[in-house]
PQR file with spaces between the fields and no chain letter, atoms N, CA, C, O and H, PARSE charges and radii, in Angstrom:
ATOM       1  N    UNK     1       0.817   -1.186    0.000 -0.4000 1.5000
ATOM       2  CA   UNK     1       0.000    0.000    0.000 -0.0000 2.0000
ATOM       3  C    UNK     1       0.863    1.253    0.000  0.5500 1.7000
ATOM       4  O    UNK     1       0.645    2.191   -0.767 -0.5500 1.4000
ATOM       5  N    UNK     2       1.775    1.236    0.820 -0.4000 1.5000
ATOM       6  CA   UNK     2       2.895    2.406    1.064 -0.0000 2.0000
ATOM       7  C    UNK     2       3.489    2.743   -0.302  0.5500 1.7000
ATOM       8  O    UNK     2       3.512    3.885   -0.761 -0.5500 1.4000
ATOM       9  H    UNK     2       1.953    0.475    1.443  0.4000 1.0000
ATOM      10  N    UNK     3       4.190    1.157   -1.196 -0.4000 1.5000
ATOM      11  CA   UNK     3       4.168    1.362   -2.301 -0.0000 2.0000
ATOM      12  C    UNK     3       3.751    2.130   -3.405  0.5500 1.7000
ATOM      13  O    UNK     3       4.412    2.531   -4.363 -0.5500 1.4000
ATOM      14  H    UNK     3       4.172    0.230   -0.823  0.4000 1.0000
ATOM      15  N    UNK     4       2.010    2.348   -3.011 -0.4000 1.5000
ATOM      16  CA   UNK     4       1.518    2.690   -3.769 -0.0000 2.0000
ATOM      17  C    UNK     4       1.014    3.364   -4.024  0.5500 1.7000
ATOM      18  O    UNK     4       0.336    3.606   -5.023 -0.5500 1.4000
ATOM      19  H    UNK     4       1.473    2.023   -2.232  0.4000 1.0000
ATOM      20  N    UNK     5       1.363    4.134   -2.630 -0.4000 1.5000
ATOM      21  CA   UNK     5       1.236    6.120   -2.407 -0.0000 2.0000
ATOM      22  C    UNK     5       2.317    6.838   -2.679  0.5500 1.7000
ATOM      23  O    UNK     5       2.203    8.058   -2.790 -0.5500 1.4000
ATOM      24  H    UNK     5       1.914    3.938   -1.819  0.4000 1.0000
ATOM      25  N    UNK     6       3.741    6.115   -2.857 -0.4000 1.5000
ATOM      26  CA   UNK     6       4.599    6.900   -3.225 -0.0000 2.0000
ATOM      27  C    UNK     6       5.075    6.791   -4.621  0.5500 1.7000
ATOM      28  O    UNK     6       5.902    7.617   -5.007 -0.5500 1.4000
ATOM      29  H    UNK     6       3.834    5.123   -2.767  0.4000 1.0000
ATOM      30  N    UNK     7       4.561    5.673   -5.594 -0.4000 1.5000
ATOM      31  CA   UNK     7       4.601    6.087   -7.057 -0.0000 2.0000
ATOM      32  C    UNK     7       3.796    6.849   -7.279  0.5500 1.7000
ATOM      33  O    UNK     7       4.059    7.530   -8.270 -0.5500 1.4000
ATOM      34  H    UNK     7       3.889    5.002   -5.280  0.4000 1.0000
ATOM      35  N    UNK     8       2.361    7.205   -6.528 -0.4000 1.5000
ATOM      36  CA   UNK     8       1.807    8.283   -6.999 -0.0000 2.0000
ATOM      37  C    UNK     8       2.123    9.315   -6.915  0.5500 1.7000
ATOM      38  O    UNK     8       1.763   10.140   -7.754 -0.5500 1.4000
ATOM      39  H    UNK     8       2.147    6.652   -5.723  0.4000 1.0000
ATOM      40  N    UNK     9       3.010    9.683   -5.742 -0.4000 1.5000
ATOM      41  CA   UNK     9       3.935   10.539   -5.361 -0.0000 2.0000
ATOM      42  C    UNK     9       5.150   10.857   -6.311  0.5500 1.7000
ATOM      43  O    UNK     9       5.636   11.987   -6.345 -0.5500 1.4000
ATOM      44  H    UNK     9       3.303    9.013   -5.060  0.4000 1.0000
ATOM      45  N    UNK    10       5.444   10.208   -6.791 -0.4000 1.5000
ATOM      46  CA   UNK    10       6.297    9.949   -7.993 -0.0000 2.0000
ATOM      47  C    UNK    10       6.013   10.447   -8.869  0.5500 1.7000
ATOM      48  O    UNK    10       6.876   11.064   -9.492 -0.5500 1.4000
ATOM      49  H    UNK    10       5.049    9.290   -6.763  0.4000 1.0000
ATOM      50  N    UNK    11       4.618   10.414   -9.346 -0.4000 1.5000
ATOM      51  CA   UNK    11       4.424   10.791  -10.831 -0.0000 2.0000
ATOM      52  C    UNK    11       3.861   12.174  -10.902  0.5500 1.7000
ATOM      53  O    UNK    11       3.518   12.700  -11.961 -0.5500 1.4000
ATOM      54  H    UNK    11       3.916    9.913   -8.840  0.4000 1.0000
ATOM      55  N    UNK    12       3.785   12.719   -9.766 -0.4000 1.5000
ATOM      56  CA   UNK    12       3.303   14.327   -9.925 -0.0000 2.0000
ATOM      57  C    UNK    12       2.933   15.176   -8.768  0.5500 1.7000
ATOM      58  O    UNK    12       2.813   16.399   -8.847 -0.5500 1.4000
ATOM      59  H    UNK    12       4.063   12.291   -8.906  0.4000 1.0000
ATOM      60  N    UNK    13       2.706   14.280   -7.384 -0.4000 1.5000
ATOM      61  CA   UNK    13       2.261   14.730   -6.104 -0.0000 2.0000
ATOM      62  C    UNK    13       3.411   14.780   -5.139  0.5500 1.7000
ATOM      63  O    UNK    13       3.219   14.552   -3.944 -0.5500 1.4000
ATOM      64  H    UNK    13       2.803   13.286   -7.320  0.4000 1.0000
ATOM      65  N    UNK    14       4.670   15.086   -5.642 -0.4000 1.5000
ATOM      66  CA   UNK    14       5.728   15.613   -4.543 -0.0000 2.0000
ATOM      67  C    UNK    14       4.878   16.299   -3.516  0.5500 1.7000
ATOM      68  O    UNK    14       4.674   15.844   -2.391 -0.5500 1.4000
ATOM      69  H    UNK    14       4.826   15.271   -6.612  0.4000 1.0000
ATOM      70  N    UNK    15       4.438   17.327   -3.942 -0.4000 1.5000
ATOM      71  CA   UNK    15       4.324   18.617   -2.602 -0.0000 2.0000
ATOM      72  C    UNK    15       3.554   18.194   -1.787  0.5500 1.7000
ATOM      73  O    UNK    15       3.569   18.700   -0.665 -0.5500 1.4000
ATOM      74  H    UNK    15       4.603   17.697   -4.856  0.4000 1.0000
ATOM      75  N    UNK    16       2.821   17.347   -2.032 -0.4000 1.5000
ATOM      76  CA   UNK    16       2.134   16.457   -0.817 -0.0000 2.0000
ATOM      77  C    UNK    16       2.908   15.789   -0.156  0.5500 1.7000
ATOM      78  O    UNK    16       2.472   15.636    0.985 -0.5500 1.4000
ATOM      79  H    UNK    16       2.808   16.936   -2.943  0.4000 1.0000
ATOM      80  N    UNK    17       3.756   15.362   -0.309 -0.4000 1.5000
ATOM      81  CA   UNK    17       4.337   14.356    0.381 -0.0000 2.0000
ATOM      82  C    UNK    17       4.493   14.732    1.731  0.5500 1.7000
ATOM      83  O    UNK    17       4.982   15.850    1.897 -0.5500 1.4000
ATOM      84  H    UNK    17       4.110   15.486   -1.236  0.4000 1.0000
ATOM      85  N    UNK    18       4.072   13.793    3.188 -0.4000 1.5000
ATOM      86  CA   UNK    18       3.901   14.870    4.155 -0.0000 2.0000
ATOM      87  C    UNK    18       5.145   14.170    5.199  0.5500 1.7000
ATOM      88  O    UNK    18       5.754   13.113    5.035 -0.5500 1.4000
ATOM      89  H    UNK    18       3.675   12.885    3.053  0.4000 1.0000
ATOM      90  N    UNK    19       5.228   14.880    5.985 -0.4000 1.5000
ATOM      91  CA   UNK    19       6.646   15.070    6.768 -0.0000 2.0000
ATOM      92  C    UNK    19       6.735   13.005    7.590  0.5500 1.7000
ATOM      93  O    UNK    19       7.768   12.347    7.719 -0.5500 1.4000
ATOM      94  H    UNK    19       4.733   15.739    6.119  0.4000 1.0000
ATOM      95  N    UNK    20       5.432   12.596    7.926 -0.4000 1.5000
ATOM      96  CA   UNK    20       5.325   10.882    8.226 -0.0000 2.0000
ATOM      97  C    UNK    20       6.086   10.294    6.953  0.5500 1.7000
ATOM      98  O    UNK    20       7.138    9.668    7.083 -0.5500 1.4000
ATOM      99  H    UNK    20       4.593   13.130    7.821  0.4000 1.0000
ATOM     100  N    UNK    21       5.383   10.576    5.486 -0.4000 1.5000
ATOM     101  CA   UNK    21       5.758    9.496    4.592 -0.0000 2.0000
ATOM     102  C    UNK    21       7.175    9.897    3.894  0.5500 1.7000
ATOM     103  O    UNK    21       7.732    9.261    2.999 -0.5500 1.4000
ATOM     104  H    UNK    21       4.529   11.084    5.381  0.4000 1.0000
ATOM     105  N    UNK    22       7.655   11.169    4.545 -0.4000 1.5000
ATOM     106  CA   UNK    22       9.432   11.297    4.530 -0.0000 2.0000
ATOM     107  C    UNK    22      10.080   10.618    4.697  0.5500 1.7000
ATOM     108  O    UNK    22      10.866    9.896    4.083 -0.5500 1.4000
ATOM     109  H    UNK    22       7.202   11.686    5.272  0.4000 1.0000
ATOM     110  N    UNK    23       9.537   10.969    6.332 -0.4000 1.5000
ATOM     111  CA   UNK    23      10.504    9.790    6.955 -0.0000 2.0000
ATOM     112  C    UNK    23      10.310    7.978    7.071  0.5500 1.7000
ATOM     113  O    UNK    23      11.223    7.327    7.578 -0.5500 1.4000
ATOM     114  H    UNK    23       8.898   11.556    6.830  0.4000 1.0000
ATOM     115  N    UNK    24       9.559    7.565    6.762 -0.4000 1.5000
ATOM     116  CA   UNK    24       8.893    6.356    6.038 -0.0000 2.0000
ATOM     117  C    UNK    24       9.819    5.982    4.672  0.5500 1.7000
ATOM     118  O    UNK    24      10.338    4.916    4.341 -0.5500 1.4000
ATOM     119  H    UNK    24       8.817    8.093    6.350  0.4000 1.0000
ATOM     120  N    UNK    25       9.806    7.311    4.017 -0.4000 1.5000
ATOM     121  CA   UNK    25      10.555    7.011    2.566 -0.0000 2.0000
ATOM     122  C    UNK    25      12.388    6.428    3.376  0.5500 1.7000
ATOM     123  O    UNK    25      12.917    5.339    3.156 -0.5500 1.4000
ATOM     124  H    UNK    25       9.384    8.177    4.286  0.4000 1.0000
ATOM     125  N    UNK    26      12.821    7.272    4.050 -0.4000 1.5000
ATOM     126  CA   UNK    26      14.429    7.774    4.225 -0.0000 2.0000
ATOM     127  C    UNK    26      14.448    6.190    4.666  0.5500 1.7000
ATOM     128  O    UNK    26      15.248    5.357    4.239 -0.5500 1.4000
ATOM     129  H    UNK    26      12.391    8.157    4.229  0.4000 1.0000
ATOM     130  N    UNK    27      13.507    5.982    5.512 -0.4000 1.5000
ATOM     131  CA   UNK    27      14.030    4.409    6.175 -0.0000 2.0000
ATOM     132  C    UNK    27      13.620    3.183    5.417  0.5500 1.7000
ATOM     133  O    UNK    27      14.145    2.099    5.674 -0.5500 1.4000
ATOM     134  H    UNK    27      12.858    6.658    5.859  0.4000 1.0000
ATOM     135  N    UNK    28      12.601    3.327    4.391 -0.4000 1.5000
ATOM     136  CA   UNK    28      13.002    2.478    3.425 -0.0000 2.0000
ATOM     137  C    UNK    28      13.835    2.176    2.517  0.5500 1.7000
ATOM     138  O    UNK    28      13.779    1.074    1.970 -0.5500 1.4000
ATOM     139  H    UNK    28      12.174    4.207    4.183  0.4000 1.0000
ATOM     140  N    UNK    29      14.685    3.025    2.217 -0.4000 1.5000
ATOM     141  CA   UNK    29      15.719    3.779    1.526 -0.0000 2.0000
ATOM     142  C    UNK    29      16.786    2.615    2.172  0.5500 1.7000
ATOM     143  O    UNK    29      17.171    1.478    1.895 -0.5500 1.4000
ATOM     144  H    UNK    29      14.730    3.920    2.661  0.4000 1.0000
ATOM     145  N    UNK    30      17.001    3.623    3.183 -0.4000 1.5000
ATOM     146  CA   UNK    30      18.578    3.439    4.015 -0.0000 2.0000
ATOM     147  C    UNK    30      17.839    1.385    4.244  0.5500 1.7000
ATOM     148  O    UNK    30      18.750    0.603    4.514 -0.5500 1.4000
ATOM     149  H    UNK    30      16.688    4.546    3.407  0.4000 1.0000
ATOM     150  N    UNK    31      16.821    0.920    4.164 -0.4000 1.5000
ATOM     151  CA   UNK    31      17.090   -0.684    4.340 -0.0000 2.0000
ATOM     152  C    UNK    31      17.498   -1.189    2.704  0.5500 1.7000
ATOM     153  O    UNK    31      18.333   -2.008    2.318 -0.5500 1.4000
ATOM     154  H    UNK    31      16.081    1.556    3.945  0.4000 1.0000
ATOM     155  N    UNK    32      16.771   -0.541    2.139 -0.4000 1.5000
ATOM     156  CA   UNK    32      17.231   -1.290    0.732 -0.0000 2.0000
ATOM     157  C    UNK    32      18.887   -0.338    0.277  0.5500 1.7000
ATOM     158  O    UNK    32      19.593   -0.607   -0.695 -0.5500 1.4000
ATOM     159  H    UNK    32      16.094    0.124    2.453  0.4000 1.0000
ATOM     160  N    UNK    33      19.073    0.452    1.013 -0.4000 1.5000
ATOM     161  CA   UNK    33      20.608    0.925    0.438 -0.0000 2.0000
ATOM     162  C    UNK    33      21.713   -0.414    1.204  0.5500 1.7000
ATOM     163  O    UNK    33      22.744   -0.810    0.660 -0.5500 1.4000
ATOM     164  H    UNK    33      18.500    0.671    1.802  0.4000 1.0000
ATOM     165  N    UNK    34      21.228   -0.884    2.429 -0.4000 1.5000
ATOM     166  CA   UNK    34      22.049   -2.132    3.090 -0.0000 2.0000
ATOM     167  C    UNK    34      22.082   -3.310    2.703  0.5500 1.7000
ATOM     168  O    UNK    34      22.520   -4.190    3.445 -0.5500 1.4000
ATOM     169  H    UNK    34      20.391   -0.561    2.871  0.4000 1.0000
ATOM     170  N    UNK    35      21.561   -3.612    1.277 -0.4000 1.5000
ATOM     171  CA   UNK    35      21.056   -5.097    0.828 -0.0000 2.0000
ATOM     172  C    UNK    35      21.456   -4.855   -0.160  0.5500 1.7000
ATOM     173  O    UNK    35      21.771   -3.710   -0.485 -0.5500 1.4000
ATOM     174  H    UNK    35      21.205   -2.897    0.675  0.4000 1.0000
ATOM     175  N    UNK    36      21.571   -6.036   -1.031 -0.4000 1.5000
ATOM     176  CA   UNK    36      21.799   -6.404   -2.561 -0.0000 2.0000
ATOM     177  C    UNK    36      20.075   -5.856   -3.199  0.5500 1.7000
ATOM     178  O    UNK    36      18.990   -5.882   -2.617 -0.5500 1.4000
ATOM     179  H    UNK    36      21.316   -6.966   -0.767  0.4000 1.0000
ATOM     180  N    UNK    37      20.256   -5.622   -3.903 -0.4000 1.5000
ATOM     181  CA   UNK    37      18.692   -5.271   -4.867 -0.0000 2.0000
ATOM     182  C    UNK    37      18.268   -5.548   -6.176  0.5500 1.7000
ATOM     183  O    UNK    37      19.084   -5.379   -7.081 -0.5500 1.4000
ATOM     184  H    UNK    37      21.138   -5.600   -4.375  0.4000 1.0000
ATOM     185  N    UNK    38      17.311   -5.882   -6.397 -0.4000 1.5000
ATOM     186  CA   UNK    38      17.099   -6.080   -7.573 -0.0000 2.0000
ATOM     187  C    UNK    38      16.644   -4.943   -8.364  0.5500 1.7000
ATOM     188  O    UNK    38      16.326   -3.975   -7.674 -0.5500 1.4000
ATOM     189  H    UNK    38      16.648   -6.020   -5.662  0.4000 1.0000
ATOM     190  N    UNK    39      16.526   -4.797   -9.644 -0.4000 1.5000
ATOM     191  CA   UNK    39      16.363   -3.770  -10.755 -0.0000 2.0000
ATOM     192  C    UNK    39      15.502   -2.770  -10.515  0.5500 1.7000
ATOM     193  O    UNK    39      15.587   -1.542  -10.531 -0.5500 1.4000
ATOM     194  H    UNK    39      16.784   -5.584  -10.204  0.4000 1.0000
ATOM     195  N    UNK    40      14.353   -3.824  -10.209 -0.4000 1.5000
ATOM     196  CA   UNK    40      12.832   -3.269   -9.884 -0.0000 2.0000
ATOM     197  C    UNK    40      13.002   -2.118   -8.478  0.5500 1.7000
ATOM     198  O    UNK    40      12.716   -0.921   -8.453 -0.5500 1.4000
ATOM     199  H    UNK    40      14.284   -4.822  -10.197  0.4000 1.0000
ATOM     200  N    UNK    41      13.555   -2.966   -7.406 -0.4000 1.5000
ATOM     201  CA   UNK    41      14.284   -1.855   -6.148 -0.0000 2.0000
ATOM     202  C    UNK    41      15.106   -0.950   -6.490  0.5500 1.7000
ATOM     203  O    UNK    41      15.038    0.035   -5.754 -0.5500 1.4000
ATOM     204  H    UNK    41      13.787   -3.938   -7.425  0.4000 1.0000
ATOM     205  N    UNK    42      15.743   -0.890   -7.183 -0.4000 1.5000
ATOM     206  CA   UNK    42      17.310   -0.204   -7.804 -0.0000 2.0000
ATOM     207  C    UNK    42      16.516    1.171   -8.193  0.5500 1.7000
ATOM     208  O    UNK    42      16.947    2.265   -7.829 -0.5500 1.4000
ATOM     209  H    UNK    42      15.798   -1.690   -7.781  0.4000 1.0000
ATOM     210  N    UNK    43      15.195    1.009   -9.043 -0.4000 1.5000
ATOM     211  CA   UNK    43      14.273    1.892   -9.903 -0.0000 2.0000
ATOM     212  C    UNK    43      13.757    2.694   -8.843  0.5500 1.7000
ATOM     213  O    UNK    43      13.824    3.923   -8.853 -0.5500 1.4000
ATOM     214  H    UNK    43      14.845    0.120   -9.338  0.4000 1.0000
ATOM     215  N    UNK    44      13.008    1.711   -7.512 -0.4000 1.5000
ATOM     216  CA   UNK    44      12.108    2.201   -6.650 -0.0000 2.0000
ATOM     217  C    UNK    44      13.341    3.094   -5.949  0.5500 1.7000
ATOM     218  O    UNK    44      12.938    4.190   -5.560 -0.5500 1.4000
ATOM     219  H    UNK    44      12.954    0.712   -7.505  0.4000 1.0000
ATOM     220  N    UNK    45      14.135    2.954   -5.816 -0.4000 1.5000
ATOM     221  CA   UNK    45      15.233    3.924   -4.914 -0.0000 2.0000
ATOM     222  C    UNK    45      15.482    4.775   -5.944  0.5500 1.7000
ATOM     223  O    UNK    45      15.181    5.900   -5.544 -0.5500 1.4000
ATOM     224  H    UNK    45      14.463    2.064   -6.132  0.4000 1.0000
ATOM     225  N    UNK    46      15.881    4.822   -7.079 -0.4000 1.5000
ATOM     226  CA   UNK    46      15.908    6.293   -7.552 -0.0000 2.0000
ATOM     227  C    UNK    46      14.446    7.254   -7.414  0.5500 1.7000
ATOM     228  O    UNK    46      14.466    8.391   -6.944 -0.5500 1.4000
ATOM     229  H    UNK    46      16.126    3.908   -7.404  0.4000 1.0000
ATOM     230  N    UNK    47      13.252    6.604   -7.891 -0.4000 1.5000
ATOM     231  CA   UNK    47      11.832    7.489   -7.429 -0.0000 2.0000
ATOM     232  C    UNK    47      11.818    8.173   -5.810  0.5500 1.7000
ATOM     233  O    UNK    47      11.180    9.148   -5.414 -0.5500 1.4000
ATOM     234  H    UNK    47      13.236    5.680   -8.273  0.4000 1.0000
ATOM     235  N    UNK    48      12.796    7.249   -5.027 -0.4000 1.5000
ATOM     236  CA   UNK    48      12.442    7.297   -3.792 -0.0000 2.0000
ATOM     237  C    UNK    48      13.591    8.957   -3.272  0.5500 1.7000
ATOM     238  O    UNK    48      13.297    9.850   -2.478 -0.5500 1.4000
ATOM     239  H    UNK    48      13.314    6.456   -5.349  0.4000 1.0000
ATOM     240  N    UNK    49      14.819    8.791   -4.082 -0.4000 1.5000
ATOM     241  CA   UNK    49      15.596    9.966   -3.972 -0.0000 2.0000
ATOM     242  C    UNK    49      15.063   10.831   -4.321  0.5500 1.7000
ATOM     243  O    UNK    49      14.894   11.661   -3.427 -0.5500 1.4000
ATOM     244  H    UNK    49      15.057    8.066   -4.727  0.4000 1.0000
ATOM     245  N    UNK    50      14.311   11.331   -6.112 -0.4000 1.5000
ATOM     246  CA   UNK    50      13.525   11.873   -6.139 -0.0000 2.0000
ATOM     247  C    UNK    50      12.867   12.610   -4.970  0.5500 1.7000
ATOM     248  O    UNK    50      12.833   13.802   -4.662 -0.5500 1.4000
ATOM     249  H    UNK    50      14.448   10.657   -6.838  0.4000 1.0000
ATOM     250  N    UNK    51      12.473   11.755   -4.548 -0.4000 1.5000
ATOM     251  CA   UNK    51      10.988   12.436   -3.548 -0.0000 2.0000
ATOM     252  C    UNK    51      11.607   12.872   -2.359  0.5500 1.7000
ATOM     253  O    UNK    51      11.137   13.750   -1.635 -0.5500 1.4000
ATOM     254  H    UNK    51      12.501   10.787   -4.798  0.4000 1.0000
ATOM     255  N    UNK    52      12.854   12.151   -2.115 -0.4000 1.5000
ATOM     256  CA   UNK    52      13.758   12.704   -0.680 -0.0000 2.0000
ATOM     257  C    UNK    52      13.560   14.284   -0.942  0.5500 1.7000
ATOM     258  O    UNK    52      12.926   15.163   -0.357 -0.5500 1.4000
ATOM     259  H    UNK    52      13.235   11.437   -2.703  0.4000 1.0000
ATOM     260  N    UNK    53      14.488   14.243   -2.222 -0.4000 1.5000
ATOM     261  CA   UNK    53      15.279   15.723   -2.578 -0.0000 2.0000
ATOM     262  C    UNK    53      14.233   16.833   -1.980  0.5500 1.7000
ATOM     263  O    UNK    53      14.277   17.596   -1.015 -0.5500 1.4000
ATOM     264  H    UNK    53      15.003   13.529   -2.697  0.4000 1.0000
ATOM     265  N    UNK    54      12.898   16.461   -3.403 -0.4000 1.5000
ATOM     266  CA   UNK    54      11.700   17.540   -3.513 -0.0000 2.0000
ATOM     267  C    UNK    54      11.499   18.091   -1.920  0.5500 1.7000
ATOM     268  O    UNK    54      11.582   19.168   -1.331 -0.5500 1.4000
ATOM     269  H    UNK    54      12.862   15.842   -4.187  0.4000 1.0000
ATOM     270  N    UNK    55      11.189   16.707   -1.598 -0.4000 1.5000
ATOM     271  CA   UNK    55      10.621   17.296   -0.049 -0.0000 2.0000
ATOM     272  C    UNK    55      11.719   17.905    0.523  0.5500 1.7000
ATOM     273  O    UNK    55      11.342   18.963    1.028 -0.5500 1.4000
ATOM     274  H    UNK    55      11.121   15.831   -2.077  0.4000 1.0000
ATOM     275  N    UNK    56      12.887   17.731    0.677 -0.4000 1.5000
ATOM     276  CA   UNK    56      14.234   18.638    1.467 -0.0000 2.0000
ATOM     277  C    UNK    56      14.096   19.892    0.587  0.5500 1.7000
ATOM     278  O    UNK    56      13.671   20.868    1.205 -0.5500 1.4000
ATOM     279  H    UNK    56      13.193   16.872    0.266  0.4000 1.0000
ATOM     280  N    UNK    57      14.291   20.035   -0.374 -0.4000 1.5000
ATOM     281  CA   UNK    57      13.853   21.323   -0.906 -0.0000 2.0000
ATOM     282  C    UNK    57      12.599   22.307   -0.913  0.5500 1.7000
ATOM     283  O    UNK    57      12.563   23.533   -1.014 -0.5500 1.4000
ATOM     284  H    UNK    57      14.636   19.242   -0.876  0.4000 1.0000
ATOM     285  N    UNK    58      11.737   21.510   -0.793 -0.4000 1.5000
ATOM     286  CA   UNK    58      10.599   22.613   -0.077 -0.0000 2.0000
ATOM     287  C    UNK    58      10.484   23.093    1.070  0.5500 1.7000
ATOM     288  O    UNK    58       9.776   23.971    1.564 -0.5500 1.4000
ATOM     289  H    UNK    58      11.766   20.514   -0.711  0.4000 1.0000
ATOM     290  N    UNK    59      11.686   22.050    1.639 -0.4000 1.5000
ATOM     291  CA   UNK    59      11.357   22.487    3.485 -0.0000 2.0000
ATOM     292  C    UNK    59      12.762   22.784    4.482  0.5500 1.7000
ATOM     293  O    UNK    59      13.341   22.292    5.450 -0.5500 1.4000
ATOM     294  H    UNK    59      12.261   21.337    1.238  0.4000 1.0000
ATOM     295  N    UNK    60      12.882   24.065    3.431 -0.4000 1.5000
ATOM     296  CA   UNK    60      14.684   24.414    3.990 -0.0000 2.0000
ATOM     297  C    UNK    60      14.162   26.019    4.454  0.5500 1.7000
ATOM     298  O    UNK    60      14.968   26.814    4.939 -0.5500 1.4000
ATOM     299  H    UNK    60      12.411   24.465    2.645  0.4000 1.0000
């Protein structure tokens, strides 16, 4: 489900992204940055930087 609020997040709803599913993102992140990954993860972690950035940049 989490999944599947943050490709939507992905495809055009950065500025929503709210300060819970940040930090939700950072620590899904930092578990799949500690593991081997597959392609499909490899993809989901670049969307997922993406959305780091946006949100650090709106909220400096």
């Amino acid at each position: 489900m989490f999944e599947q609020e943050m490709n939507a997040g992905a495809i055009g709803e950065i500025d929503e992204l709210s300060e819970i599913q940040y930090h939700l993102t950072v620590v899904e992140f930092d578990i799949l940055w500690n593991r081997r990954t597959t392609t499909q993860e490899q993809s989901r972690m670049d969307d997922m930087i993406r959305l780091i950035n946006a949100f650090e940049e709106s909220h400096c």
